[in-house]
C-alpha positions as CSV (number, residue, x, y, z in Angstrom):
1,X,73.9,-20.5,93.8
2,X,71.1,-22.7,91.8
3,X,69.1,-20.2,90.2
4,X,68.3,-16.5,89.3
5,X,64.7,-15.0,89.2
6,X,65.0,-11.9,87.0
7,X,62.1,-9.6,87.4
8,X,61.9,-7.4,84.5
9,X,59.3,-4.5,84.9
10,X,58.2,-3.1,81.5
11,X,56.1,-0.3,80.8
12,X,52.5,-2.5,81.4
13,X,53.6,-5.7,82.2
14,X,56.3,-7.3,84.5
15,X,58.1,-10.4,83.8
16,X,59.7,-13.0,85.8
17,X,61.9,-15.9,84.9
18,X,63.7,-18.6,86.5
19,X,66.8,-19.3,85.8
20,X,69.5,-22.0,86.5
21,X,73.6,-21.7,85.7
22,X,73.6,-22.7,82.1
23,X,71.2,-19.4,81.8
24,X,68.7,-21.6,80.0
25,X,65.3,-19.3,81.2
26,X,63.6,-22.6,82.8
27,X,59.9,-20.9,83.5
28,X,58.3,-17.7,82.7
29,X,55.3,-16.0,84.1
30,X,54.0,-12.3,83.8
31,X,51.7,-9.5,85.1
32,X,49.5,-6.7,83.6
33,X,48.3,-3.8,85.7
34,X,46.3,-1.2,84.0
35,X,47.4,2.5,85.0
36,X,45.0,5.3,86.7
37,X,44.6,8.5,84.6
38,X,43.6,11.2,87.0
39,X,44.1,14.6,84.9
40,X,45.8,15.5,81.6
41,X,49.3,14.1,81.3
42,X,49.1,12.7,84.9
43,X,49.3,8.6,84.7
44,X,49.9,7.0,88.2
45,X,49.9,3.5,89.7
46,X,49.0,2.6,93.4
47,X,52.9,1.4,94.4
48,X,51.5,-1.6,96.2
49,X,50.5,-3.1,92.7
50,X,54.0,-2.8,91.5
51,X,54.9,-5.6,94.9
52,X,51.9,-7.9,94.4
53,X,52.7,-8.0,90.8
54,X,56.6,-9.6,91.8
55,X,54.4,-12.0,94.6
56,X,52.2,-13.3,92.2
57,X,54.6,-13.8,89.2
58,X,57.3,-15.2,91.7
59,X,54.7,-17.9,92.9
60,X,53.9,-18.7,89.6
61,X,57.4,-19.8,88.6
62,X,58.6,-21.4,91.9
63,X,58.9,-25.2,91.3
64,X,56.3,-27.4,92.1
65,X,58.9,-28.8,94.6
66,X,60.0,-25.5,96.0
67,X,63.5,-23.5,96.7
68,X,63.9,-26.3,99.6
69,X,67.8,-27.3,100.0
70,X,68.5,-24.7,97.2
71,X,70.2,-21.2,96.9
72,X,68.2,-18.4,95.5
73,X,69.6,-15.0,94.1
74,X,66.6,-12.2,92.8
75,X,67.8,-9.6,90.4
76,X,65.6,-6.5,89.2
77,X,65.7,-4.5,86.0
78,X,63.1,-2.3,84.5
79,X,62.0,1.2,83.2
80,X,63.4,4.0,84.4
81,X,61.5,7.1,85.2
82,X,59.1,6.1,87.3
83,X,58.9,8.1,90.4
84,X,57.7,6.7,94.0
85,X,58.0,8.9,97.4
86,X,58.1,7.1,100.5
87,X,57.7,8.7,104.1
88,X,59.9,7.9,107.3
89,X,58.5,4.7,107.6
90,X,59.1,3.4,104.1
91,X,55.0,3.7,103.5
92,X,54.7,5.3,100.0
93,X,53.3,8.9,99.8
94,X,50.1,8.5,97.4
95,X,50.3,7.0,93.8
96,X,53.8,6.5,91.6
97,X,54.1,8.8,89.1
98,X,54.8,6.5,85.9
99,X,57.8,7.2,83.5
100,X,55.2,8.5,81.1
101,X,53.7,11.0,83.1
102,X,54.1,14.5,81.6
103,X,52.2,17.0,83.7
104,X,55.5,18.5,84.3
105,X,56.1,19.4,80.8
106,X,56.2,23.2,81.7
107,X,59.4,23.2,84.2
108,X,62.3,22.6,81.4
109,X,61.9,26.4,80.7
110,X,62.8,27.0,84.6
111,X,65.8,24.9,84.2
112,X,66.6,26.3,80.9
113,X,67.2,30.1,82.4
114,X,69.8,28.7,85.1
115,X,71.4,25.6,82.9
116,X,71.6,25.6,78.7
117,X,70.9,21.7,77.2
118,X,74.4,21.5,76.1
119,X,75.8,22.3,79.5
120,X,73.1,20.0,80.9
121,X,74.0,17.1,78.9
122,X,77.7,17.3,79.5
123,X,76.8,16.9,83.5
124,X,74.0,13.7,82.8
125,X,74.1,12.7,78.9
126,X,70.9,13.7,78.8
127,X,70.0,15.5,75.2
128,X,67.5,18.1,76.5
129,X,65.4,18.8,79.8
130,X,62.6,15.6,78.8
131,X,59.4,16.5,80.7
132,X,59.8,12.4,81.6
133,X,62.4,12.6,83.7
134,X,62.3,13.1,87.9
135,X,64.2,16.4,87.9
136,X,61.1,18.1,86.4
137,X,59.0,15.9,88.0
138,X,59.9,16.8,91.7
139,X,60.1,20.8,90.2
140,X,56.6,20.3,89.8
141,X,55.6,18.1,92.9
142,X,57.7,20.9,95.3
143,X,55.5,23.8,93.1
144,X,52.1,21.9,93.6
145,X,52.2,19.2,95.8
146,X,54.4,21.1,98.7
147,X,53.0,19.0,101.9
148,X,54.1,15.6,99.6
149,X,57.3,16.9,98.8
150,X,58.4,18.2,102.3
151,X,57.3,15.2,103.9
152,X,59.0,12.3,102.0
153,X,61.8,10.6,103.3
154,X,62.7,9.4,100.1
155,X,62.3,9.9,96.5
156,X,63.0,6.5,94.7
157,X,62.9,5.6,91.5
158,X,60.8,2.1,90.5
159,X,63.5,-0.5,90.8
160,X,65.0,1.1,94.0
161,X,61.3,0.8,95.0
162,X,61.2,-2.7,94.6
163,X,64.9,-3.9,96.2
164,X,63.5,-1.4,99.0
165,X,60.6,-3.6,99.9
166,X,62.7,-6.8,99.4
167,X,65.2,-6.0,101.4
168,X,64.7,-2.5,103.7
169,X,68.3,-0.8,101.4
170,X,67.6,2.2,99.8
171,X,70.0,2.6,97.0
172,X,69.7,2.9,93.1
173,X,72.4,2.0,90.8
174,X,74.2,4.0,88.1
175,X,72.0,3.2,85.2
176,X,68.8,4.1,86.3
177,X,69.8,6.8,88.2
178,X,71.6,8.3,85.3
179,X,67.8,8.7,84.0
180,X,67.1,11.1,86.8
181,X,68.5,14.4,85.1
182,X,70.6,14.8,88.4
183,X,73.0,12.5,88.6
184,X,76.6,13.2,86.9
185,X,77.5,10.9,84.5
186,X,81.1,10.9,84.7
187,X,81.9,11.6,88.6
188,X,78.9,9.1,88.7
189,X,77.4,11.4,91.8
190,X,74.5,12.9,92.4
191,X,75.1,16.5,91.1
192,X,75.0,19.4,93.7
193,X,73.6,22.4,90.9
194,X,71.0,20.7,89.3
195,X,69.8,19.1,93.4
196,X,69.4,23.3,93.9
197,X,67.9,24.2,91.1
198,X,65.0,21.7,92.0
199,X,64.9,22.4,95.6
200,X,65.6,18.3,96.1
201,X,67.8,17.7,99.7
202,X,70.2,15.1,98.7
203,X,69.6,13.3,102.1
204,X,66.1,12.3,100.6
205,X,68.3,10.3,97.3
206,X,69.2,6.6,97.9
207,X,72.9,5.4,98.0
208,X,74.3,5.2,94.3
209,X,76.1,1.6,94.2
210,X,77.4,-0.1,90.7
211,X,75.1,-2.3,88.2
212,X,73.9,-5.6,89.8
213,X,75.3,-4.5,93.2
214,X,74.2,-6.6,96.1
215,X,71.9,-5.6,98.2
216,X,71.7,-7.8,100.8
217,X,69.7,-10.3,102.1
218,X,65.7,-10.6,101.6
219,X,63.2,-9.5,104.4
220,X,62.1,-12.3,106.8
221,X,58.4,-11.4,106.3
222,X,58.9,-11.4,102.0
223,X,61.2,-15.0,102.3
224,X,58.6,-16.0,104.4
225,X,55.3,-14.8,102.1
226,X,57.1,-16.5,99.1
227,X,58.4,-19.9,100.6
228,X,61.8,-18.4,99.1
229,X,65.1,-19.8,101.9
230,X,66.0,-16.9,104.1
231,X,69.4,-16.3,102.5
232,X,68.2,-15.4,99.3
233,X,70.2,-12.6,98.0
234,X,68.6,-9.8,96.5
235,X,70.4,-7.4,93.8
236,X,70.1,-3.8,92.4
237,X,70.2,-5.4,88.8
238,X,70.0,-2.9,86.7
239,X,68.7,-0.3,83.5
240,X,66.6,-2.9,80.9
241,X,67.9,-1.7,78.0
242,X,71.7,-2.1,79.6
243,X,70.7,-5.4,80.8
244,X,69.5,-5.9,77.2
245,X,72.7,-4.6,75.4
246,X,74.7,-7.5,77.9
247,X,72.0,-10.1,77.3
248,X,73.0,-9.5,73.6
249,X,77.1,-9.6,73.2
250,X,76.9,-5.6,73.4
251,X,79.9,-5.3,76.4
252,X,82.5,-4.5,73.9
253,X,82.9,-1.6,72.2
254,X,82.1,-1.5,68.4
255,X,79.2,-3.2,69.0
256,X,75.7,-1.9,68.4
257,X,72.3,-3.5,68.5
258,X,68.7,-2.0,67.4
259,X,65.6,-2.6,69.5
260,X,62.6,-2.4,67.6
261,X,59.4,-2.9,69.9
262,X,56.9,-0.6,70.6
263,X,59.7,1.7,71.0
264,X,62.9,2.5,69.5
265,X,66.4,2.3,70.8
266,X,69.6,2.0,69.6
267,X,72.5,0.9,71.5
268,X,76.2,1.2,71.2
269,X,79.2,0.5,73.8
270,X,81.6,3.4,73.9
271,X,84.8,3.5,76.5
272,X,84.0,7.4,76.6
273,X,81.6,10.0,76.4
274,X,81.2,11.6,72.8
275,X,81.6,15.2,72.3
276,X,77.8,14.9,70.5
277,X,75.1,16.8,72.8
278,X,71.9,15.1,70.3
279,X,73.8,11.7,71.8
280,X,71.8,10.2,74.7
281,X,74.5,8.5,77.0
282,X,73.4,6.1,80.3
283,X,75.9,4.5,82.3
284,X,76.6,0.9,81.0
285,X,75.4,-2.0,83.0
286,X,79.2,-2.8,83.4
287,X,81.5,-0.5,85.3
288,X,83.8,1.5,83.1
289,X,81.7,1.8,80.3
290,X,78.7,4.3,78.4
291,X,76.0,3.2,76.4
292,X,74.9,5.5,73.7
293,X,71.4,5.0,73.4
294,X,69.3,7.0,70.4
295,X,66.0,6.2,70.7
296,X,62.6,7.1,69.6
297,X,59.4,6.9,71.3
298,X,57.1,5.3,68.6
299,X,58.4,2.4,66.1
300,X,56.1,-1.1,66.5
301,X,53.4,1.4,68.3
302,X,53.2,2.9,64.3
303,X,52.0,-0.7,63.1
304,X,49.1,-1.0,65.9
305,X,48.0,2.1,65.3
306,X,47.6,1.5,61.6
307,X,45.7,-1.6,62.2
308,X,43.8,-0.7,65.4
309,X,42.6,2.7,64.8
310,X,43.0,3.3,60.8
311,X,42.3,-0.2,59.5
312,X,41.2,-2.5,62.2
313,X,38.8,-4.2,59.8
314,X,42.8,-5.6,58.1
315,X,43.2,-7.5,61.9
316,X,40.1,-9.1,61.9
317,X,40.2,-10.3,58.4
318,X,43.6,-12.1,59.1
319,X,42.4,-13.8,62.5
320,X,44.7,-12.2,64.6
321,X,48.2,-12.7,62.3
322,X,48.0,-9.3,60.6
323,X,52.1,-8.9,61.0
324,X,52.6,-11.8,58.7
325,X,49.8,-10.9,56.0
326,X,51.4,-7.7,55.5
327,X,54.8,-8.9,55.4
328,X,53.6,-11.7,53.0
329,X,52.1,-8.9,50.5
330,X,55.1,-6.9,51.3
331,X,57.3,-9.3,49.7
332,X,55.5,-9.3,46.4
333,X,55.7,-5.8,46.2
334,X,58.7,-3.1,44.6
335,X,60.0,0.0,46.7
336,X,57.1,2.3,46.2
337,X,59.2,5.5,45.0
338,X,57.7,8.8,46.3
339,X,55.7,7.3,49.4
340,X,57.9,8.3,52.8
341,X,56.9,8.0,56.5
342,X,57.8,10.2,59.3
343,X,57.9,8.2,62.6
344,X,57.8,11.5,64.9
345,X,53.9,10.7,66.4
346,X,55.3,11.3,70.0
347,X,58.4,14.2,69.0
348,X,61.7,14.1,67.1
349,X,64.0,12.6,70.5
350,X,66.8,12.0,68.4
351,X,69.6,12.7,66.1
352,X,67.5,16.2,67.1
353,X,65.5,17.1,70.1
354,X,62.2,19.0,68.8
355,X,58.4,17.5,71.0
356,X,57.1,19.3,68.9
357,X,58.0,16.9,65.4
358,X,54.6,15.2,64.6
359,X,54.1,12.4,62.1
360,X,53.8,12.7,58.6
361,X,52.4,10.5,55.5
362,X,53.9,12.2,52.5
363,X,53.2,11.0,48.8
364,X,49.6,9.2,48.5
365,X,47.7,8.7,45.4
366,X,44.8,6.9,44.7
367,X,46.8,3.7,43.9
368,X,47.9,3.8,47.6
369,X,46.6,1.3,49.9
370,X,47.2,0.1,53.4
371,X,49.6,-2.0,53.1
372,X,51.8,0.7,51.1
373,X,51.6,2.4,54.1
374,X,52.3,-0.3,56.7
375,X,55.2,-0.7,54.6
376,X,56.0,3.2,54.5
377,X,56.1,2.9,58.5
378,X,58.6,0.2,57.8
379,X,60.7,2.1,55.9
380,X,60.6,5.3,58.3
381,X,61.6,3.6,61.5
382,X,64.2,2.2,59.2
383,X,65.3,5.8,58.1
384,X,65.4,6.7,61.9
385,X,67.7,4.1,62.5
386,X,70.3,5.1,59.3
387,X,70.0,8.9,61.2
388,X,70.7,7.8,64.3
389,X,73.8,5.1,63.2
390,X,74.9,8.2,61.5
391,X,75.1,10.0,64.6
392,X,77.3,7.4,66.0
393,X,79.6,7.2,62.9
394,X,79.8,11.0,63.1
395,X,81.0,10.5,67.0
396,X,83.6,7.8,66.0
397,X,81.8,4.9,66.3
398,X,81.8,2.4,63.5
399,X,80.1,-1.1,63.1
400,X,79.4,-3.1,60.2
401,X,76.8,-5.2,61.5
402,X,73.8,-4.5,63.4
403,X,72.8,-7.0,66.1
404,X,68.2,-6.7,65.8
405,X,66.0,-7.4,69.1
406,X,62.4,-6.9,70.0
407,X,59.4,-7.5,68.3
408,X,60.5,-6.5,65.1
409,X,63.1,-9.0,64.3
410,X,60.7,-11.3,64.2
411,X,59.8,-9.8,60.9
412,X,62.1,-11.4,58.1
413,X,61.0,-8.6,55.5
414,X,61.4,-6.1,58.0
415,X,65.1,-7.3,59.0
416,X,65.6,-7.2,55.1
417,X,64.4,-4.2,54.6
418,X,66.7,-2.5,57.5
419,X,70.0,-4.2,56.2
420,X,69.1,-2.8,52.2
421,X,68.2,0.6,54.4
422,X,70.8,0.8,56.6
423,X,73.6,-0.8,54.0
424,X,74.7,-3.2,57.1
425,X,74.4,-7.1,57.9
426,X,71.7,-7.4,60.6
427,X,72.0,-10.2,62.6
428,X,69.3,-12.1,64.7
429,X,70.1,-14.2,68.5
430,X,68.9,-17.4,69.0
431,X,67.7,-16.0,71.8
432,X,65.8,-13.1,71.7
433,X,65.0,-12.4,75.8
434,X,68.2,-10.7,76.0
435,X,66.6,-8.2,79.3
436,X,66.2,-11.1,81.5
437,X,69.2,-12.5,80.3
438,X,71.6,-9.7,80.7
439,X,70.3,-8.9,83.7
440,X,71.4,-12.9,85.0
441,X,74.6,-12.5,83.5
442,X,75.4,-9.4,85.8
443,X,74.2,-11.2,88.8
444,X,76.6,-14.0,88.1
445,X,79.1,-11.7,87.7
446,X,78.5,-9.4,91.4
447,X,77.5,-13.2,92.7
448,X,81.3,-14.7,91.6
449,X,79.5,-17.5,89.9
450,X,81.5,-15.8,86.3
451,X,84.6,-13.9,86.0
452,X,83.8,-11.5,83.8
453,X,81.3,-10.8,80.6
454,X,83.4,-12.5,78.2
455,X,82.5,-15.7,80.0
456,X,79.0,-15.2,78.5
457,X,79.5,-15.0,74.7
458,X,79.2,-18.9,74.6
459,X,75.8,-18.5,75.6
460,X,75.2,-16.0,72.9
461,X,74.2,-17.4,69.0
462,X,73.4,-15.7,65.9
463,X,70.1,-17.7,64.0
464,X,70.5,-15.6,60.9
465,X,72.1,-12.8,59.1
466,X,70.5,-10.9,56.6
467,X,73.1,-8.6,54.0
468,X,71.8,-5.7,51.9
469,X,70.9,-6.1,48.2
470,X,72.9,-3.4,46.1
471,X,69.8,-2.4,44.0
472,X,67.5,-2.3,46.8
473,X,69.7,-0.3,48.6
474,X,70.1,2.6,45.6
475,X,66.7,2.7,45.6
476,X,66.2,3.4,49.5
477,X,69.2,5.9,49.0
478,X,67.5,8.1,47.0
479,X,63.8,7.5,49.5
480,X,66.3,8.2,52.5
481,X,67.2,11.9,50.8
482,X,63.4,12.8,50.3
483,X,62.9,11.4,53.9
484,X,65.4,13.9,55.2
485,X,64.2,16.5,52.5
486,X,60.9,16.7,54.4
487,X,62.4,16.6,57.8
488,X,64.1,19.7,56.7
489,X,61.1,21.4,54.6
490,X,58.8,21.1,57.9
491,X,61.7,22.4,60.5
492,X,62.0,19.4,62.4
493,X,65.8,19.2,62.4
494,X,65.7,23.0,63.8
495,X,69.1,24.1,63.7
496,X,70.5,21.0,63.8
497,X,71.6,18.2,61.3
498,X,69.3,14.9,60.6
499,X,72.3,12.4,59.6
500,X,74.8,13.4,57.0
């Protein structure tokens, strides 16, 4: 094998890169689409775009002198949730319904009667009934959209989408299937019950197969329209935030990492599944192991939406580097006692499960000013990550160093600011792409090229480690108790606990 093409398909964009055997990401190239919104809570895509996206970013990092003489592996990671139905010919049924889609945000009260969340989360991990995920989803499309749902020959997530039209195999491996809310996470199968409940014929599910399992070879016609050799091997790949946790050193357990982009997700390896039902679990992107994974729907989204909708007039004042102007007054500045930020704008998903959490700015005076606030959303995020490492530590799991990724790391006073928070080191990679790169690092393994995962830790470097400040960190102590004071006041832990 000469080189991987990892095609990572995020929420809006997808990203390809080229890789060759020392993993060094040689080219990049990426794709926007923009989504359709035909009603409230429906967002769709036309599935087709999803394919000419992979074309056009493919061709744009094939080397000037082509694949020619050279062996070619493609590996796909990627959301999640995103449901596509294709009919007996493998000719998709109308528009995908994206991850974020939540027009089915009324059937978790079906499944509620017949299965309790606790019960539910011991079959898939999966905290609560989410209207996200493809269980409710297909409830709804069998209620509403009858005709579509008798007729598909098969419901497919994105990435299954995409190896399906690369290579004619219908399967979906463990870690985005695990998303579905019907597949059981322990006999790793899709689960019998929760297919009734929905009304879904298991004949109409892809093949579950491991992480980065091979799928075969690329279609003649797709080889062909790319200028890619006709052996070019084509692989499941896998969940991105599992190809993430690899791409970062997190395959052993006692490791955790923090993932602060527009979302929030924690992740932690664990040899076995918690006795925790707020804990969201995912099959690992390496067989044997579970990934707990607390996340949050809104953390980087906070800081756009202070400076695109409440202050957008800070932006254009700095030219376009508003990060670093508030982190540069940050730094000047003392922990501003009384000021606390709930992060909940899209729902409390976790240490607690409550959609109906909402955000909260708690503590303003007329000497607060925007950036006290930017630097209040800071510091709430950060309390979300303390909760949710709490969480862990109250499962079992301990770790006395946090690994940061995503947009956020790139903020020193943030990264500060979560080790003084959080009372941990928080290391940063010298290489922050860890999705494309964990998702190369399973292909090499599936592909024999390495071993096993250990293999990779060479490739893996720290660029800095930042250690918490013992009088910063009494003072965030006592900000952290009114943050969880408020939680409580405004009954968005419910009857559950917010961290210890």
């Amino acid at each position: 094998m000469d080189y991987i093409i990892v095609l990572d398909y995020g929420t809006t964009t997808l990203k390809a890169t080229l890789f060759d055997l020392d993993f060094s990401p040689l080219v990049e190239a990426s794709h926007e689409w923009e989504y359709i919104y035909p009603g409230e809570g429906k967002i769709e895509l036309e599935p087709k775009k999803y394919i000419d996206a992979a074309f056009k970013v493919i061709k744009s990092i094939t080397p000037k002198e082509g694949f020619q003489g050279k062996s070619v592996a493609i590996s796909v990671t990627g959301q999640a949730e995103t449901l596509i139905t294709i009919d007996k010919d493998g000719v998709p049924f109308d528009n995908a319904w994206v991850w974020l889609d939540t027009r089915a945000n009324q059937e978790g009260e079906y499944f509620k009667r017949f299965l309790d969340e606790k019960s539910f989360h011991d079959i898939t991990g999966i905290p609560g009934y989410d209207t996200i995920l493809p269980l409710l989803k297909l409830k709804f499309m069998r209620e509403n959209e009858p005709e579509r749902f008798r007729r598909t020959s098969k419901f497919l997530l994105l990435k299954d989408y995409v190896v399906y039209e690369f290579t004619g195999v219908v399967e979906s491996d463990h870690t985005v299937a695990c998303c579905s809310g019907y597949m059981d996470i322990k006999k790793k199968t899709w689960d019998d019950d929760l297919l009734k409940l929905a009304g879904i014929d298991k004949k109409k599910l892809p093949t579950l197969v491991s992480p980065s399992h091979i799928a075969g070879r690329i279609k003649d016609n797709v080889a062909y329209a790319l200028s890619l050799p006709k052996d070019t091997i084509v692989l499941s790949g896998l969940l991105d935030q599992c190809a993430s946790a690899i791409g970062c050193g997190n395959f052993d357990t006692g490791v955790v990492c923090e993932t602060t982009g527009t979302a929030l997700a924690i992740a932690a390896t664990v040899d076995t599944i918690p006795d925790a039902p707020a804990l969201p679990i995912l099959c690992h992107g390496i067989d044997g192991k579970y990934l707990a994974l607390p996340n949050s729907s809104t953390a980087g989204a906070l800081l756009e939406w202070l400076t695109d909708k409440i202050v957008p007039e800070l932006r254009e004042r700095t030219d376009g580097n508003v990060y670093k102007y508030i982190d540069s007054v940050l730094e000047t500045r003392g922990v501003r006692d009384g000021l606390v930020f709930l992060p909940h704008f899209c729902g409390y998903m976790s240490p607690v499960s409550n959609p109906d959490a909402t955000g909260v700015i708690y503590g303003l005076t007329l000497d607060t000013d925007r950036i006290d606030i930017a630097g209040s959303i800071m510091e709430g995020v950060s309390f979300l990550i303390r909760e949710n490492l709490e969480l862990l530590e109250d499962s079992g799991f301990q770790s006395p160093m946090v690994l940061s990724l995503g947009g956020g790391a790139k903020s020193r006073y943030w990264l500060q600011l979560k080790a003084d928070i959080l009372g941990k080191e928080i290391s940063v990679l010298l290489n922050s792409e860890t999705t494309a790169l964990g998702c190369a690092f399973g292909a090499a393994v599936s592909l024999g090229i390495k071993k096993n995962y250990n293999e990779f830790k060479k490739y893996i470097g720290i660029k800095n480690t930042y250690y918490p400040r013992d009088e910063k960190r009494k003072a965030y102590n006592k900000k952290y108790t009114l943050y969880k004071s408020l939680n409580k006041c405004l009954s968005f832990y419910g009857e559950q606990k917010g961290g210890n």
